[in-house]
C-alpha positions in Angstrom: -14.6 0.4 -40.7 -15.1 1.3 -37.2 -14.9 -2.3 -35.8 -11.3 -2.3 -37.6 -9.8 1.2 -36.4 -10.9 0.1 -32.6 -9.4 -3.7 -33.3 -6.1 -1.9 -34.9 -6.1 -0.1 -32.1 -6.0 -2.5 -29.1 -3.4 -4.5 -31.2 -1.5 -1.6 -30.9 -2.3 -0.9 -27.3 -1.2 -4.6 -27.0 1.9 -4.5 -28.6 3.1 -1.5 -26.8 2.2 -2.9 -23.3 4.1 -6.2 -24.7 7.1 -3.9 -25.3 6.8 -2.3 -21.6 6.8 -5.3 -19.9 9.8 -6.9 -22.0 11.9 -3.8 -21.3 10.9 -4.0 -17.7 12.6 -7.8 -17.4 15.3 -7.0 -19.2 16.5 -3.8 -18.1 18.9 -4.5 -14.7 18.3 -3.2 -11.2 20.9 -2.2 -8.8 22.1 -4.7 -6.1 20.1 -3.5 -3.7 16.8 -3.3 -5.0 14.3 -6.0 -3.6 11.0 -7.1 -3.2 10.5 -6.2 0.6 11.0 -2.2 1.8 11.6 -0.9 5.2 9.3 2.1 5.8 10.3 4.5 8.8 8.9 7.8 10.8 5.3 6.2 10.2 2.6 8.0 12.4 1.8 5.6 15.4 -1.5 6.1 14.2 -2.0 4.8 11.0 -3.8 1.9 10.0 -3.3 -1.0 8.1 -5.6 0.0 5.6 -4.6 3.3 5.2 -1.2 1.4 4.4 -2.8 -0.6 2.2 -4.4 2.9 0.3 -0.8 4.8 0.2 1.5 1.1 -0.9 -1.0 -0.3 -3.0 -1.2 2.3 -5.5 2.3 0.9 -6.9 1.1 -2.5 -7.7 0.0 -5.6 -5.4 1.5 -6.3 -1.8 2.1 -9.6 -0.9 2.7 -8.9 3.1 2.5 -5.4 5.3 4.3 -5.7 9.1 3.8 -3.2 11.3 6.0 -2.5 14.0 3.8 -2.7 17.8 6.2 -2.6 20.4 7.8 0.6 22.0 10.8 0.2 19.8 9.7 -1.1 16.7 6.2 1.6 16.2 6.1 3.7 13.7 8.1 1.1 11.1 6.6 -1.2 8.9 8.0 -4.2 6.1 6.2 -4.1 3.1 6.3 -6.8 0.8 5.4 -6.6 -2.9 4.6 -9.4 -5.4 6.7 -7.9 -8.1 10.4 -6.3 -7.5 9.5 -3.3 -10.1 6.5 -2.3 -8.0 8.6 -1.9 -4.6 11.3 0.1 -6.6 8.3 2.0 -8.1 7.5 2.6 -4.5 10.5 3.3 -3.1 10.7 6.1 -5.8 7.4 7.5 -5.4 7.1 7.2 -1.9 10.5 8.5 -0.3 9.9 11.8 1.3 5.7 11.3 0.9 4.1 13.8 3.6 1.5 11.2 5.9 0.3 13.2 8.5 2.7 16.0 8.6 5.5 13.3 8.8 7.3 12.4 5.6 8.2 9.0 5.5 11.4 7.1 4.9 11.2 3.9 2.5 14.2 1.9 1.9 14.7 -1.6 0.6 15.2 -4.0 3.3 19.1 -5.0 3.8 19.3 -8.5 5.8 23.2 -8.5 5.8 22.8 -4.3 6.9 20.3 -6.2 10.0 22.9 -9.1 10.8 26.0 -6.7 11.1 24.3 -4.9 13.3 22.9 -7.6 15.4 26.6 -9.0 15.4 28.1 -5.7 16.7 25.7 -5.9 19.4 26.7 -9.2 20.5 30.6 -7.9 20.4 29.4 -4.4 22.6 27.9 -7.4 25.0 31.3 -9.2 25.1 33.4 -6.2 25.6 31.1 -5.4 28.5 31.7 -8.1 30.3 35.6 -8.5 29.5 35.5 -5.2 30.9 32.9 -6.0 34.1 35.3 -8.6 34.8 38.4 -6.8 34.6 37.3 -4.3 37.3 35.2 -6.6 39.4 31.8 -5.1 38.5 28.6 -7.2 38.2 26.7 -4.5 36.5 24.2 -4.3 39.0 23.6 -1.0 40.9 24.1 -1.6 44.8 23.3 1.2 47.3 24.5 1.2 50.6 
């Protein structure tokens, strides 16, 4: 009687987690919810593994980038295996206090990334129109 109670009850365990993950394909994510986040205000500090410890907890990571040069530190790209772990992160991990700095997780926009790299490039253009216009090379000369 036992053996049957515990067997009823993983079937039942079964089912539900059956259930779960059904709901979780079906049910519909907004637009911008992707597999790969964009973590800012990370302590130049921290370690991959300790990024590992705090992103891992939401389910498994395909891919962690950590931003090294002067510009790019204290960033990162996580990448997750599964889109409902990353929006799982996202939610748990917005505002999370590491090292007295409470970090900023977003999902990763490529067309946010390519409007910006193509306002750049019209700032650059302007520039020149304009070092053009009034005969300025750009280059500091001192007399």
């Amino acid at each position: 009687k036992e053996k049957e109670k515990e067997k009823e009850k993983t079937k039942k365990k079964e089912t539900r987690m059956a259930a779960i993950t059904a709901a979780r394909r079906n049910s519909r994510l907004p637009p911008e919810v992707n597999r790969v986040l964009y973590v800012r205000n990370l302590p130049f500090n921290i370690t991959n593994e300790e990024m590992y410890d705090i992103f891992g907890k939401y389910g498994a990571i395909r891919q962690i980038r950590m931003g090294n040069a002067k510009d790019t530190k204290g960033t990162a790209f996580v990448v997750y295996e599964d889109i409902f772990d990353a929006k799982n992160a996202v939610d748990h991990l917005s505002g999370f206090n590491v090292a007295n700095r409470y970090l900023i997780v977003l999902y990763h926009n490529a067309a946010r990334v390519q409007a910006r790299k193509v306002s750049t490039e019209g700032k650059e253009r302007e520039l020149r129109n304009m070092q053009a216009k009034y005969g300025v090379d750009g280059q500091e000369h001192r007399g």
